[in-house]
N, C-alpha and C positions, 0 to 999 in steps of 0.2 A: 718392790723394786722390779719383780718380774713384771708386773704392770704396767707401770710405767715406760718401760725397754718396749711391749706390747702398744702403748699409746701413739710411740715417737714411731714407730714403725710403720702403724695405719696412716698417720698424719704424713710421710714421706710419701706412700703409697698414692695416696690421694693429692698431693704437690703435683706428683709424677705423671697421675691419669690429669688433671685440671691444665698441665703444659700440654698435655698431646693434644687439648682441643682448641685452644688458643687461636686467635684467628688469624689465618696468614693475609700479609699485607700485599696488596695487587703492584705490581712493580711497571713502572710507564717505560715503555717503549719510545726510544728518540727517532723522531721522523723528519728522515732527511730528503732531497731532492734525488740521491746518492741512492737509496733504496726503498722498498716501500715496506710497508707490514704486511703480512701473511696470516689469514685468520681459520683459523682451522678445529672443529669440536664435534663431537658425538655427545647428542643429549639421549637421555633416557624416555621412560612413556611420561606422558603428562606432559603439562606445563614449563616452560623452562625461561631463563633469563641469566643475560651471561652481561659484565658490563668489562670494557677495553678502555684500558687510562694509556693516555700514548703524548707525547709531546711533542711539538714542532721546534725546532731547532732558530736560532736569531741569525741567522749568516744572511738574510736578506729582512727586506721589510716587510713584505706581502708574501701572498702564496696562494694559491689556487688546491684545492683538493680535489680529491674523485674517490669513491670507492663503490664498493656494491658487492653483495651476499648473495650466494646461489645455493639452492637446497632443491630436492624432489621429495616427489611421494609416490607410489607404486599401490595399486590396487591390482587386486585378483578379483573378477568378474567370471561369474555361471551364467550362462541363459541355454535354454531349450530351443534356443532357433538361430542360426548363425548371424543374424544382422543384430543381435543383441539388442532388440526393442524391449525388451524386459526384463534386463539383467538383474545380478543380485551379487554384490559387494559380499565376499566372504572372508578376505584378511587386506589389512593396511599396514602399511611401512614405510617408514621414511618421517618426512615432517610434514604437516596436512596447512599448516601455516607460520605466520612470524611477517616482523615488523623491525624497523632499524631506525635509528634519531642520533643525532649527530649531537652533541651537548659541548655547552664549553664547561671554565672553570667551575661555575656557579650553580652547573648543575641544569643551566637554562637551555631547552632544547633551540637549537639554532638552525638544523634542516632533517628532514625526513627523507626516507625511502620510496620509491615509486616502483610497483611489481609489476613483471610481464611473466607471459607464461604461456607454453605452451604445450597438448599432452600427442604422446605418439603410443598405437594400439599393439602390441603384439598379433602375428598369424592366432587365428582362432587356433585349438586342438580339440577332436572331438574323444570324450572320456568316455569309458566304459568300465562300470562299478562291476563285482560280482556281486551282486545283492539281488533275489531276487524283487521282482516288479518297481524297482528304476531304472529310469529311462537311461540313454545315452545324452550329455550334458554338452555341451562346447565350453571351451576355458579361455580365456585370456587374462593378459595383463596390461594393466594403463597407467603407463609413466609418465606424470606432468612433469615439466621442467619449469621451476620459477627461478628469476634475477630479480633481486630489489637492487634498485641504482638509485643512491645518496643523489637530491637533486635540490635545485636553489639553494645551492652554497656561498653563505658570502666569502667575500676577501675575507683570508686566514691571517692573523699576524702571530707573534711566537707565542709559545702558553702552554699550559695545560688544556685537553680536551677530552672526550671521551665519547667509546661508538658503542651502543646500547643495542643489543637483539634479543627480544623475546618472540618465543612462539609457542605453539604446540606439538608436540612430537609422537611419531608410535615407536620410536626407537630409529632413529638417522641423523646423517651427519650433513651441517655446514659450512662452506669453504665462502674464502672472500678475501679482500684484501684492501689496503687503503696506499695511495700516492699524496706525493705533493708536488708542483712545480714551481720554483721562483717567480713572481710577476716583478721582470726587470725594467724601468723606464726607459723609452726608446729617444735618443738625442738627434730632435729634428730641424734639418741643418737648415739655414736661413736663404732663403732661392736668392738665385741670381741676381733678382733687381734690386735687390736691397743689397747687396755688397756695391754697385755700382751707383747707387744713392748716398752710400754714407761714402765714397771712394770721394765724389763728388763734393758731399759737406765740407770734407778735409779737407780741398784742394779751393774752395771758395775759402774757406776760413784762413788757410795759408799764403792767400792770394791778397785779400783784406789787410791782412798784418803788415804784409813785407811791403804795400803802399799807403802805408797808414803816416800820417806827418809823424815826425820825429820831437817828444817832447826838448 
């Protein structure tokens, strides 16, 4: 008996641990004209891939999108001479790369990211080790700034979607965000001479009739 009390007990245990790993279900975000999404994550060292289920709302028929992802990277550079013609890379941080795809229902990529980037130098500073027979060093830092901006999007209509980012990381974070805007049909009014054409149809047709023999 005591064994058995002993079995049901492991067996609940193991219930209990087998729930907490369960996999959580990614919840879609509705996207409106009204607001856009906010994308915002810290990845760890390595490799990383994050996927965003988000939904476009049916209040019109079409819909234009925009978005785009911005992350850095930060190196610390040594060199022995202050124009750094011979630096040497001695810590990174941040994200070193990454790539973004636009998918729909199906999983089918339907537009990609295009990256710019630009990097700006830190003032050098000249270090002085206590160690004997090392030199004095120069230091900086060199922060690249990238934006991927989601491009060749087609016409959006309502659905399910999803924004895909992977990259590489040494530990940093990426921000971004996605829009939409209604594509409304614009109602283009018929010029002047054609009101005075068909003004004119009328007034022959009505003119016709009213001396037409009388059966």
């Amino acid at each position: 008996m005591k064994q058995n009390k002993i079995s049901y007990l492991l067996t609940g245990c193991l219930a209990l641990t087998g729930a907490g790993y369960l996999p959580e279900a990614a919840a879609s975000t509705l996207l409106t004209p009204a607001a856009a999404t906010v994308i915002d994550n810290t990845v760890g060292v390595g490799p990383f891939s994050k996927i965003y289920d988000f939904v476009i709302d049916d209040v019109y028929d079409a819909y234009n999108l925009s978005g785009a992802v911005s992350f850095q990277n930060v190196q610390t550079l040594v060199s022995l001479t202050t124009d750094f013609s011979n630096a040497t890379v001695t810590s990174t941080n941040g994200i070193s790369s990454a790539s973004v795809e636009l998918l729909d229902a199906t999983s089918a990529v339907i537009a990609t990211g295009s990256l710019t980037s630009f990097s700006v130098a830190s003032t050098p500073t000249l270090v002085n080790l206590p160690f004997p027979n090392v030199p004095p060093f120069y230091q900086e830092l060199l922060t690249t700034f990238n934006l991927i901006s989601l491009n060749n999007i087609p016409v959006l209509g309502a659905g399910n979607y999803q924004l895909s980012i992977k990259g590489l990381s040494n530990g940093g974070t990426y921000t971004g965000s996605l829009s939409v805007s209604p594509i409304i049909p614009t109602v283009v009014p018929l010029p002047t001479a054609t009101w005075l054409f068909l003004s004119g149809v009328v007034g022959v047709l009505g003119w016709k009739r009213k001396n037409s023999p009388s059966a």
